[in-house]
MITOR-575433 format. One line per field, with one value per residue (C-alpha): x, y, z; residue in one letter. Coordinates in nm, 2 decimals. Example, Ala and Ser with C-alpha at 12.3 -4.5 7.8 and 13.67 -1.06 7.14 Angstrom:
% residues 2
east = [1.23, 1.37]
north = [-0.45, -0.11]
up = [0.78, 0.71]
res = [A, S]
This chain:
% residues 540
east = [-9.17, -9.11, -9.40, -9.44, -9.46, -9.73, -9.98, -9.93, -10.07, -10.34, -10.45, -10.41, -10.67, -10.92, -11.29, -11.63, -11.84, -11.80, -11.47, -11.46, -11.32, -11.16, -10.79, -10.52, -10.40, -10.68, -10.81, -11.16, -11.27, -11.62, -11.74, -12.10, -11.95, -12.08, -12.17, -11.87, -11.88, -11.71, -11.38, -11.26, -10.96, -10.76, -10.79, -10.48, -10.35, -10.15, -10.07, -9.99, -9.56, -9.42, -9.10, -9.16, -9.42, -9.75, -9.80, -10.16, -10.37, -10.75, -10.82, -11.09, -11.39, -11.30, -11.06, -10.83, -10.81, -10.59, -10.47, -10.79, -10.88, -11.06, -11.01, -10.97, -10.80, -11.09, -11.02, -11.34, -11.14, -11.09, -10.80, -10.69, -10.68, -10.32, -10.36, -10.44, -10.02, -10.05, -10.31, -10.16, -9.84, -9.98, -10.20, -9.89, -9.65, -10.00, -9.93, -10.14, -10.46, -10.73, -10.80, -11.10, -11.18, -11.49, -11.78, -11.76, -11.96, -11.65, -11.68, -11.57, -11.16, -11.14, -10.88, -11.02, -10.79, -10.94, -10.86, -11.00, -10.97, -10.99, -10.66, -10.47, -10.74, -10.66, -10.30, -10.07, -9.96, -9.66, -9.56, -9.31, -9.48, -9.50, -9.54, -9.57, -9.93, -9.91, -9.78, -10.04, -10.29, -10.59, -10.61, -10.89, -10.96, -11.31, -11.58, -11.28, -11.25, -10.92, -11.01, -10.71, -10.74, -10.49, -10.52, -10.24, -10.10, -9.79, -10.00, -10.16, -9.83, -9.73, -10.01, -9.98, -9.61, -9.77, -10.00, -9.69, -9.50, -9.82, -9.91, -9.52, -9.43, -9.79, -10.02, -10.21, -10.34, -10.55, -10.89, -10.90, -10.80, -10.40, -10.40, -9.99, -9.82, -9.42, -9.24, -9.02, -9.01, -8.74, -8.59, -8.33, -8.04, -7.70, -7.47, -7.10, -7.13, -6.80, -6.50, -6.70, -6.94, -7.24, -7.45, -7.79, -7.94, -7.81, -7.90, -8.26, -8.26, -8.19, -8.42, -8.72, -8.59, -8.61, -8.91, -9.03, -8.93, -9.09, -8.83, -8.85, -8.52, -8.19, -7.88, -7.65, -7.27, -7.16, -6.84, -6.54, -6.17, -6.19, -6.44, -6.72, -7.00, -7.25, -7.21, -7.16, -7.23, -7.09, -6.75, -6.70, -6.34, -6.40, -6.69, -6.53, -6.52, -6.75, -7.05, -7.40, -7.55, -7.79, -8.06, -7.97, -7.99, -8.34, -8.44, -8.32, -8.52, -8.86, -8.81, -8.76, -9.08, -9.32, -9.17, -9.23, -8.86, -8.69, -8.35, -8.12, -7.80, -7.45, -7.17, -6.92, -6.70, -6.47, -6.28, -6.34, -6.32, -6.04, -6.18, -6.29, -5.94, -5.76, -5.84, -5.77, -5.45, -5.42, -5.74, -5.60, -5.51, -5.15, -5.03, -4.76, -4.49, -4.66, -4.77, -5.12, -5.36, -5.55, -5.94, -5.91, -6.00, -5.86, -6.15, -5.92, -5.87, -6.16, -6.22, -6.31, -6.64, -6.77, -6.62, -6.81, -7.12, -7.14, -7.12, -7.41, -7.67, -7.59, -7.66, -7.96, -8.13, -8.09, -8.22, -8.58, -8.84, -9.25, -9.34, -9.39, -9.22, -8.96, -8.63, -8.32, -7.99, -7.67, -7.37, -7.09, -6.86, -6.67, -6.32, -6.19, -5.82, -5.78, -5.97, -5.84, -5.51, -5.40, -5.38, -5.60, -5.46, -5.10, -5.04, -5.29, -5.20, -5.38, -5.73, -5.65, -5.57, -5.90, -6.15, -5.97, -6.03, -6.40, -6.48, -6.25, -5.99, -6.11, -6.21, -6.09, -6.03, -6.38, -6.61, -6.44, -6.55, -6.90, -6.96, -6.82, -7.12, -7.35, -7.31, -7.35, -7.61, -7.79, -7.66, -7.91, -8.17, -8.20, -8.26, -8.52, -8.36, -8.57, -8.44, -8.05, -7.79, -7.43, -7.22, -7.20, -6.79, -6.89, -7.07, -6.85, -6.88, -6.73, -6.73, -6.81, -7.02, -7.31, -7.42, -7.75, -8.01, -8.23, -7.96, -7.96, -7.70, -7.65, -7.44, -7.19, -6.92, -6.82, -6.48, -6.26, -6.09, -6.26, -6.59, -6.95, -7.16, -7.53, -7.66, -7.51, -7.66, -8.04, -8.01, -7.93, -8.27, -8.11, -8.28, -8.05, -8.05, -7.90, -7.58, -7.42, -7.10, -7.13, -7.44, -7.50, -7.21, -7.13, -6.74, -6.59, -6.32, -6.35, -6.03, -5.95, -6.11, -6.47, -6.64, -6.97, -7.24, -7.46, -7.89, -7.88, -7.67, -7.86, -8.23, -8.11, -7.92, -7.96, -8.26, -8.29, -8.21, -7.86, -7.66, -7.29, -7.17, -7.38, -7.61, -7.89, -7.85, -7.87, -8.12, -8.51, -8.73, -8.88, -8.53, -8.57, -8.89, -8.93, -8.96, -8.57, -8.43, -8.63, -8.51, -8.21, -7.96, -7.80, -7.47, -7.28, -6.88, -6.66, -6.35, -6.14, -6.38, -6.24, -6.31, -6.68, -6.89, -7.19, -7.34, -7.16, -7.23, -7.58, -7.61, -7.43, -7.69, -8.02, -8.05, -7.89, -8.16, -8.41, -8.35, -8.32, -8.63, -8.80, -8.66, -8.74, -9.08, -9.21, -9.05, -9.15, -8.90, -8.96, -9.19, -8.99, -8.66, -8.38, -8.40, -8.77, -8.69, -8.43, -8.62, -8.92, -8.69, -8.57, -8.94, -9.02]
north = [6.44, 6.36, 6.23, 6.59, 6.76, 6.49, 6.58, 6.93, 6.80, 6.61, 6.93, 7.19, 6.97, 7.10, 6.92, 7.13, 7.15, 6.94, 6.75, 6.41, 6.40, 6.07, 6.16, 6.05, 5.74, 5.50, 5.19, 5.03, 4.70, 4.78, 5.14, 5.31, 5.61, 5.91, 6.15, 6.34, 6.62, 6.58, 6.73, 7.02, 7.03, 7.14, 6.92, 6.69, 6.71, 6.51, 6.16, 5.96, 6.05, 5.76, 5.52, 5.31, 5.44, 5.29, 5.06, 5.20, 5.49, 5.55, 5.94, 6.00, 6.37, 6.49, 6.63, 6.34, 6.22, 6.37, 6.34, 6.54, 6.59, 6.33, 6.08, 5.72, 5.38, 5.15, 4.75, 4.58, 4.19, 4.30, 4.39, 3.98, 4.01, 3.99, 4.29, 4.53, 4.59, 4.70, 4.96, 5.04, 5.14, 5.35, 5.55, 5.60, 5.71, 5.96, 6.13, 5.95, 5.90, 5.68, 5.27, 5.08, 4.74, 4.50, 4.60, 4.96, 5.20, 5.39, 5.78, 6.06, 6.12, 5.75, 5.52, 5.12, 4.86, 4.50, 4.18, 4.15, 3.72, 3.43, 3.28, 3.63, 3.61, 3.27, 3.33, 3.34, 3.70, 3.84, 3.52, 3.61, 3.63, 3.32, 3.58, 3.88, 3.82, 3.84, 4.18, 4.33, 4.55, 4.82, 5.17, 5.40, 5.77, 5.83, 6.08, 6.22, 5.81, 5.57, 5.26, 5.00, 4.64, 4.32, 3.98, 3.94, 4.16, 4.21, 4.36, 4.57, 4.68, 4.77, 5.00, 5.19, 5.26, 5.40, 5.60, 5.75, 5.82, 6.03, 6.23, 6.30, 6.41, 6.56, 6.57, 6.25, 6.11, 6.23, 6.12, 5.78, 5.45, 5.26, 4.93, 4.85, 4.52, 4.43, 4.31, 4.09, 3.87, 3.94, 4.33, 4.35, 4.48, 4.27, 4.39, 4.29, 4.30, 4.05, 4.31, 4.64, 4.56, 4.77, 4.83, 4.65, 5.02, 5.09, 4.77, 4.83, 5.13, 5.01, 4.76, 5.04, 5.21, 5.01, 4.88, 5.18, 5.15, 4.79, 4.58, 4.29, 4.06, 4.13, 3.93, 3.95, 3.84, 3.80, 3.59, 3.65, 3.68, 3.99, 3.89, 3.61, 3.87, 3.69, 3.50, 3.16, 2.88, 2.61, 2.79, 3.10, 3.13, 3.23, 3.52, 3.89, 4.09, 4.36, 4.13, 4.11, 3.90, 3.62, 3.85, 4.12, 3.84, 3.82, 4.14, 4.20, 3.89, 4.04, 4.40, 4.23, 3.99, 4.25, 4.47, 4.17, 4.12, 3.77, 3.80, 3.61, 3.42, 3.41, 3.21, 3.20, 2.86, 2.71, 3.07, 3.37, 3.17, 3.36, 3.43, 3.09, 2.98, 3.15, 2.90, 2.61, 2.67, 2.32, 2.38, 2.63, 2.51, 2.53, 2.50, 2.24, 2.47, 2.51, 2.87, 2.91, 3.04, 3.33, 3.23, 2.90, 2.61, 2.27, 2.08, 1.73, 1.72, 1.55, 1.77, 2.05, 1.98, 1.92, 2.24, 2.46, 2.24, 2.27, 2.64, 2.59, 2.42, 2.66, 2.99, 2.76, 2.72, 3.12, 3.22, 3.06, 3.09, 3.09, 2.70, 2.65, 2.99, 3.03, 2.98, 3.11, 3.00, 3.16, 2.97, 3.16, 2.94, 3.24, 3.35, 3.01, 3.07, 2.72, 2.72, 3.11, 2.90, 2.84, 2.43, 2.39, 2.01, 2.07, 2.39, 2.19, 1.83, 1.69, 1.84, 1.66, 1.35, 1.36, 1.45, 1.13, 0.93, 1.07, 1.08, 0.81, 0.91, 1.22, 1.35, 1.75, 2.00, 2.13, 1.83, 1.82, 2.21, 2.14, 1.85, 2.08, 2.31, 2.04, 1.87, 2.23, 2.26, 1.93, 2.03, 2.38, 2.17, 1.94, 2.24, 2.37, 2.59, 2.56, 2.82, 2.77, 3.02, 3.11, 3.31, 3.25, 3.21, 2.89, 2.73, 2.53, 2.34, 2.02, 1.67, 1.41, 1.63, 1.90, 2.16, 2.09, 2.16, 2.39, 2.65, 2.93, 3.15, 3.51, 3.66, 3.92, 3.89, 3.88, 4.04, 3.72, 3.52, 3.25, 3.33, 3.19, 3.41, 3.47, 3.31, 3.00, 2.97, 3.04, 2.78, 2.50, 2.60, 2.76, 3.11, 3.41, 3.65, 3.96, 4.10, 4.32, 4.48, 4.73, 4.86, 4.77, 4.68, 4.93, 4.86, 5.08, 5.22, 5.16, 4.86, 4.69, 4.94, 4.93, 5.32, 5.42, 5.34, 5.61, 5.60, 5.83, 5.56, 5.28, 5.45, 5.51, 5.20, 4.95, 4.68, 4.32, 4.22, 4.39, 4.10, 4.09, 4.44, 4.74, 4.51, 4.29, 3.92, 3.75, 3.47, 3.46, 3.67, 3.37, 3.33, 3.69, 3.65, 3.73, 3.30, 3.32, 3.65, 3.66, 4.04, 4.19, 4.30, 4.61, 4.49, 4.67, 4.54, 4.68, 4.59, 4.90, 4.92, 5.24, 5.45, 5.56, 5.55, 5.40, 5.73, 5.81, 5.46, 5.55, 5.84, 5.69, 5.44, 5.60, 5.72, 5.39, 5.19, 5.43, 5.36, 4.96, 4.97, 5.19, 4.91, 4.60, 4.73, 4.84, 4.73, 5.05, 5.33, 5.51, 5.86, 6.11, 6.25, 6.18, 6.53, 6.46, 6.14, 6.28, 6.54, 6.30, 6.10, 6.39, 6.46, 6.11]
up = [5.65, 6.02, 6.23, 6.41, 6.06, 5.94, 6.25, 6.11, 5.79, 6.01, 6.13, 5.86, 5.59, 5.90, 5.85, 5.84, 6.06, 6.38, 6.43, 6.55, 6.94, 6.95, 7.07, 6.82, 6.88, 7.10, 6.93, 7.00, 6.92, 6.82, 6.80, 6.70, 6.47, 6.54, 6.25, 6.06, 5.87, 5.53, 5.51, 5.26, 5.14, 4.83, 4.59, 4.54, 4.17, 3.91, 3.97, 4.27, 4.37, 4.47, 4.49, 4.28, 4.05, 4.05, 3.79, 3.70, 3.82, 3.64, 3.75, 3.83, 3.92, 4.28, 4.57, 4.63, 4.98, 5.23, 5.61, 5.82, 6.18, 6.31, 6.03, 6.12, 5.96, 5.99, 6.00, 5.92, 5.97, 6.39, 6.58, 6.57, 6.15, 6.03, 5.89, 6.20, 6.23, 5.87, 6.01, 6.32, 6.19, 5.86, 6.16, 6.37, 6.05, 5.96, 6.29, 6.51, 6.33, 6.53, 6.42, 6.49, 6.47, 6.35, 6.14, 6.12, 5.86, 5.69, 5.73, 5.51, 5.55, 5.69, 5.51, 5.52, 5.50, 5.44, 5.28, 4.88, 4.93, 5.10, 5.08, 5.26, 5.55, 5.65, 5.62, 5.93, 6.01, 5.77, 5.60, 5.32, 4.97, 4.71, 4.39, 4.29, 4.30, 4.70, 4.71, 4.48, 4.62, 4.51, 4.60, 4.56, 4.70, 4.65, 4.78, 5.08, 5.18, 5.09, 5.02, 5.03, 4.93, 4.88, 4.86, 5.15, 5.40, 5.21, 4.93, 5.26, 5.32, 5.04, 5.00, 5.32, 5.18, 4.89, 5.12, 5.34, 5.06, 4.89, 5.18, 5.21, 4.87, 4.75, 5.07, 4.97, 4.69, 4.40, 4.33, 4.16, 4.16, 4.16, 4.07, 4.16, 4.15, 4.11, 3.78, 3.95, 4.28, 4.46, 4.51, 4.78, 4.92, 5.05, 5.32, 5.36, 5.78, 5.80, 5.67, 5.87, 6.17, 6.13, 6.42, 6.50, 6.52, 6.14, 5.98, 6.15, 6.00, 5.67, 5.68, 5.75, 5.41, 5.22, 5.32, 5.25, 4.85, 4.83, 4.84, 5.03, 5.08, 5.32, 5.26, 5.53, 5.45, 5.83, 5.78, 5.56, 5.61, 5.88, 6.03, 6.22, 6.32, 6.48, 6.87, 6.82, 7.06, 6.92, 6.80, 7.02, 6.97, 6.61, 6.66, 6.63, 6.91, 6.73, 6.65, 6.68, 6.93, 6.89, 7.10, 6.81, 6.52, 6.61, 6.67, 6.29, 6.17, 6.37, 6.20, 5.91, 5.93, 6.02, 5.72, 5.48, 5.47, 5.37, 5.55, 5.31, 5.52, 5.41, 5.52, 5.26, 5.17, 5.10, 5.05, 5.25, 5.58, 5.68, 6.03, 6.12, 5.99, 6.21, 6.53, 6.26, 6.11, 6.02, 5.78, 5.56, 5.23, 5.09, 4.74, 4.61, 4.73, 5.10, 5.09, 5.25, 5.10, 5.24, 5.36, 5.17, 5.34, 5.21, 5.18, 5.10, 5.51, 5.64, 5.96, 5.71, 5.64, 6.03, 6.11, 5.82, 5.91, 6.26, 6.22, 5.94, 6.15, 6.42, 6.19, 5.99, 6.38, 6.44, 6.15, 6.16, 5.89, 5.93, 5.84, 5.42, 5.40, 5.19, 5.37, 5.19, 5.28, 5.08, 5.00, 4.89, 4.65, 4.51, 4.48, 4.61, 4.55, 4.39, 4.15, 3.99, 3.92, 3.60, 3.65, 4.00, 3.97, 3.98, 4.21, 4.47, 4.43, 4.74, 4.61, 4.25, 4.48, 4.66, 4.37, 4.19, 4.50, 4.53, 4.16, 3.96, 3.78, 3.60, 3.87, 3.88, 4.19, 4.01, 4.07, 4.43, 4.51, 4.30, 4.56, 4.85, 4.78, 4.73, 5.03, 5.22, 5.08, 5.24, 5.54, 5.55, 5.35, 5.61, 5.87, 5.62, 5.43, 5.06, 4.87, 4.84, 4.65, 4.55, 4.37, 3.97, 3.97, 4.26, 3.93, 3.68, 3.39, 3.57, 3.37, 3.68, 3.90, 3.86, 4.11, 4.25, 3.99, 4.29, 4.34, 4.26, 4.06, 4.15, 3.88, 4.02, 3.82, 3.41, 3.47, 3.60, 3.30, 3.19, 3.39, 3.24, 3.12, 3.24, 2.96, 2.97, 3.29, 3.18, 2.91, 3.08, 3.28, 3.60, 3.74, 3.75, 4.05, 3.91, 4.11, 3.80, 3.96, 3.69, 3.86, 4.17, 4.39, 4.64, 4.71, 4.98, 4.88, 4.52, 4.52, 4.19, 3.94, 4.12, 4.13, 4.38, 4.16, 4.13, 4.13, 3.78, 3.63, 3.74, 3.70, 3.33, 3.18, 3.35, 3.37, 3.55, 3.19, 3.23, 3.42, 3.33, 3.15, 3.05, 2.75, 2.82, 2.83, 2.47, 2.49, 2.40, 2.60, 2.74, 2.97, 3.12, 3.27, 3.59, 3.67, 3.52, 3.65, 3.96, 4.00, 4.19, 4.46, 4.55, 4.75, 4.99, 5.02, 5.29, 5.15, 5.26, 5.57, 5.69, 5.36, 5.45, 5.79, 5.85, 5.79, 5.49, 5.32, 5.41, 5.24, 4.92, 4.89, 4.92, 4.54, 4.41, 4.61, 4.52, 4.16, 4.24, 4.36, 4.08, 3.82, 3.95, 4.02, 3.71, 3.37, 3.17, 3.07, 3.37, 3.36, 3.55, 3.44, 3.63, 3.83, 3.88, 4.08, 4.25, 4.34, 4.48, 4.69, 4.83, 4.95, 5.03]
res = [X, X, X, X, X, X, X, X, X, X, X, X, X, X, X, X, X, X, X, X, X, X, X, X, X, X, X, X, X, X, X, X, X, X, X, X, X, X, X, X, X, X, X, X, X, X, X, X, X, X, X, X, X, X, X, X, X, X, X, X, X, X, X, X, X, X, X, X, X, X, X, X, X, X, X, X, X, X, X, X, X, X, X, X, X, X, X, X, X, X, X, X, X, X, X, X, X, X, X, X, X, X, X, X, X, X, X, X, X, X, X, X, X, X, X, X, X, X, X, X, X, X, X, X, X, X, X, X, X, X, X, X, X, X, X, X, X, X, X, X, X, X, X, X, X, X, X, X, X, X, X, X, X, X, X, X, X, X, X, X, X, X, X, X, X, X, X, X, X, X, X, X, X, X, X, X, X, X, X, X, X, X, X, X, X, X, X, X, X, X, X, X, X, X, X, X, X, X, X, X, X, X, X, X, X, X, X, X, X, X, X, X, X, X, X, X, X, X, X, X, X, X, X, X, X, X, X, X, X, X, X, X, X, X, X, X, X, X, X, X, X, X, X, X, X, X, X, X, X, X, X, X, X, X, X, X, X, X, X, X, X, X, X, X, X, X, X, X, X, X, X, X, X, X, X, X, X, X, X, X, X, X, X, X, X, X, X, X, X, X, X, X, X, X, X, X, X, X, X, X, X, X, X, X, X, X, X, X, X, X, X, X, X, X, X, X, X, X, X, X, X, X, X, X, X, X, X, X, X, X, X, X, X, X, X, X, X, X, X, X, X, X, X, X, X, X, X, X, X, X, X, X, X, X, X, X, X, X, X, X, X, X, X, X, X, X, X, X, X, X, X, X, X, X, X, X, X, X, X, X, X, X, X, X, X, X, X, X, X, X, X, X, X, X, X, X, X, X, X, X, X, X, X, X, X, X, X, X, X, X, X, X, X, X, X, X, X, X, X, X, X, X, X, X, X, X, X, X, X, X, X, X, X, X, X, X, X, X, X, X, X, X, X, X, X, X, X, X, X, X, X, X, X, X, X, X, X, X, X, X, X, X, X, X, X, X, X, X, X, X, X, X, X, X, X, X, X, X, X, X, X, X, X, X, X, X, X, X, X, X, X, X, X, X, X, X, X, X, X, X, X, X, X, X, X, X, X, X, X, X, X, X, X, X, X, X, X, X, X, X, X, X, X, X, X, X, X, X, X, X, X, X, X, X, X, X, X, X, X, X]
């Protein structure tokens, strides 16, 4: 329901008696409330419709709670509390409703919004969540007042989306209380912005949706072989001419904040560099026969790694993080063309020659990639980056050298020869991140036998437990946790970049993340058929 539609609804619940004559919209710091009338309204019905569902809702005797004239959001904490944003922007998406500040005395219609701890209150204002915990948060509609409570603002937030999305779908919410909380930590969507430049205005955009659907992480894939998409001090000459500018980078990363959005990073090595590569000619890795090797970079030349790390510490410095936050940081390490040979040693004979040199003589072109990636990654660590990940197929199974123990794997792929599977990596004690490119990669185009995944499909088959394939992983249930398979990614790739517009690819992945989100919130077969969600997100 567009803003203009929801002061309708403001208007049309009507109060008795005397209406409040605050104009919609003004703020005070500290107000003496004058009487209100209770408001009448129909009663709202049913349960609370929502995406995701709520995890619990105890009914209870009464009308529900619904938009009215005069009806405030009250913030006992002040206007300087880090959650007064939460308030203001659930008044402003309500049509306009008032907010005050300080010790007020709550009146019938008003929503409250307040803290239910100690730790949230003395918490800087939208610090990205530690747990699932964080983004928990109590709702009740009792006697014509809402009532919302979280330990942190997260939790706040997440209950004003729960609040819009009511009074969109149903009018508001029924009389009793939700007690919601996510199954697993991390819900997010990924964006391929390197092969097709999207605009700031549509990646904001994005970010507000699915903000909306509680999910809370944005990876952004802004280098590849087509394309460098973000300005670059350091290295203009390989930046795009369609790219976003710093100025724009952190616009993205403040939307993103104040929606309780980790922005994940990508910049993809040692393949998919093709764009960088292209002012370094002499980088580009050639097999024993001299043919380069498209987006490789050889990293047996030692002016490799100062390139890819000068452009690291660079990207690490633009994309900041609150302090003790976590700070992700992606690392790519798939598809490099070397090691999808059938004998990596004797097709590229200077990378055996260096991973001897490096590692003795069994060293393999493996260990030297597994040590490329680790020594990236202390490059981002040292700028703070905590929270470090790459691609399953840049894992291996190499005799001399391991890949750093903190990194995480996401699993995108089961379909390459010789591949590990998922659970190889949750036994050896490694967290999973799931990818599944059965289910949730978006490929434009549809190359190499990929199809649009649909939100039916992925509402009803698949699970965070699903990682490689359409069945669940086969370990014990203590590896799917969500500690092990922190939850998932719905990925956008633009590898025929041309085959959809920005507004098309839009509209293609609003069910799918709809479903995402519904999944990774709440583990339970879900209530709703699939036309009765389809139907809701249609409303909400």
């Amino acid at each position: 329901m567009p803003a203009a539609a929801l002061t309708g609804a403001l208007l049309l619940a009507g109060c008795s008696g005397t209406a409040d004559t605050e104009p919609p919209g003004s703020t005070s710091a500290k107000m003496n409330p004058s009487p209100a009338a209770t408001p009448t309204w129909a009663p709202v019905t049913g349960t609370p419709q929502v995406i995701p569902a709520v995890r619990s809702f105890r009914r209870a005797e009464g009308r529900g709670w619904r938009p009215s004239s005069g009806a405030r959001v009250v913030v006992p904490a002040g206007e300087k509390s880090n959650v007064a944003d939460e308030a203001q922007r659930l008044a402003k998406e309500l049509g306009g409703m008032s907010v005050v500040y300080g010790d007020q005395t709550v009146r019938p219609g008003d929503i409250e919004v307040k803290l239910s701890g100690k730790n949230g209150a003395g918490q800087p204002d939208n610090v990205p969540v530690q747990s699932t915990a964080d983004e928990a948060y109590t709702l009740t509609a009792s006697g014509t007042r809402l009532t919302l409570t979280a330990p942190t603002d997260a939790g706040i937030f997440y209950g004003t989306r729960t609040v819009k999305q009511a009074v969109r779908a149903a009018g508001g919410l029924p009389e009793g209380t939700i007690e919601d909380r996510p199954d697993r930590p991390q819900r997010g969507m990924s964006l391929d912005n390197a092969r097709k430049p999207y605009t700031a205005d549509w990646i904001e955009a994005r970010l507000r949706e699915i903000a909306d659907l509680k999910l809370n992480q944005f990876q952004l894939h802004f280098s590849d072989d087509q394309g460098f998409r973000i300005q670059s001090d350091t290295h203009p000459e390989v930046v795009s001419a369609d790219h976003l500018t710093k100025a724009q980078v952190r616009q993205i990363i403040a939307l993103a904040r104040g929606l309780h959005i980790s922005v994940v990073p990508e910049l993809d090595s040692p393949g998919h560099l093709g764009a960088v590569l292209d002012h370094y000619p002499d980088l580009r890795l050639r097999n024993a026969q001299g043919r380069v090797i498209p987006g490789a970079i050889d990293i047996s030349n030692p002016k490799a790694a100062p390139l890819i790390d000068s452009l690291l510490k660079e990207m690490s410095e633009l994309f900041t993080n609150p302090k003790g936050a976590p700070a992700y940081w992606h690392l790519g390490g798939d598809e490099y063309q070397a090691l999808m040979s059938s004998s990596p040693s004797t097709s590229y004979p200077q990378l055996a020659k260096a991973a001897r040199a490096k590692y003795g003589s069994g060293g393999t072109v493996e260990d030297l990639t597994t040590g490329w990636l680790n020594d990236r990654q202390k490059t981002v660590e040292a700028k703070g980056k905590n929270r470090i990940e790459a691609w399953n197929d840049g894992f291996f199974a190499s005799p001399r050298v391991s890949a750093d123990k903190n990194r995480m794997v996401d699993y995108w792929t089961g379909k390459e020869i010789g591949k590990r599977p998922p659970e190889a990596f949750l036994r050896e004690g490694r967290n999973v991140m799931n990818f599944n490119d059965e289910y949730l990669y978006y490929v434009l185009g549809e190359p190499n036998q990929f199809t649009y995944p649909t939100g039916q499909r992925i509402y009803q088959s698949w699970t965070p437990m699903v990682i490689r394939g359409t069945g669940p992983v086969a370990v014990p249930a203590s590896m799917t946790g969500p500690n092990r398979i922190p939850g998932a990614r719905f990925a956008i790739w633009s590898d025929r970049a041309q085959a959809q517009t920005q507004q098309q690819v839009a509209a293609g992945i609003r069910l799918p993340l709809a479903a995402l989100a519904q999944k990774t919130w709440d583990p339970r077969t879900p209530a709703l058929s699939w036309t009765q969600f389809q139907a809701l997100a249609n409303r909400v």
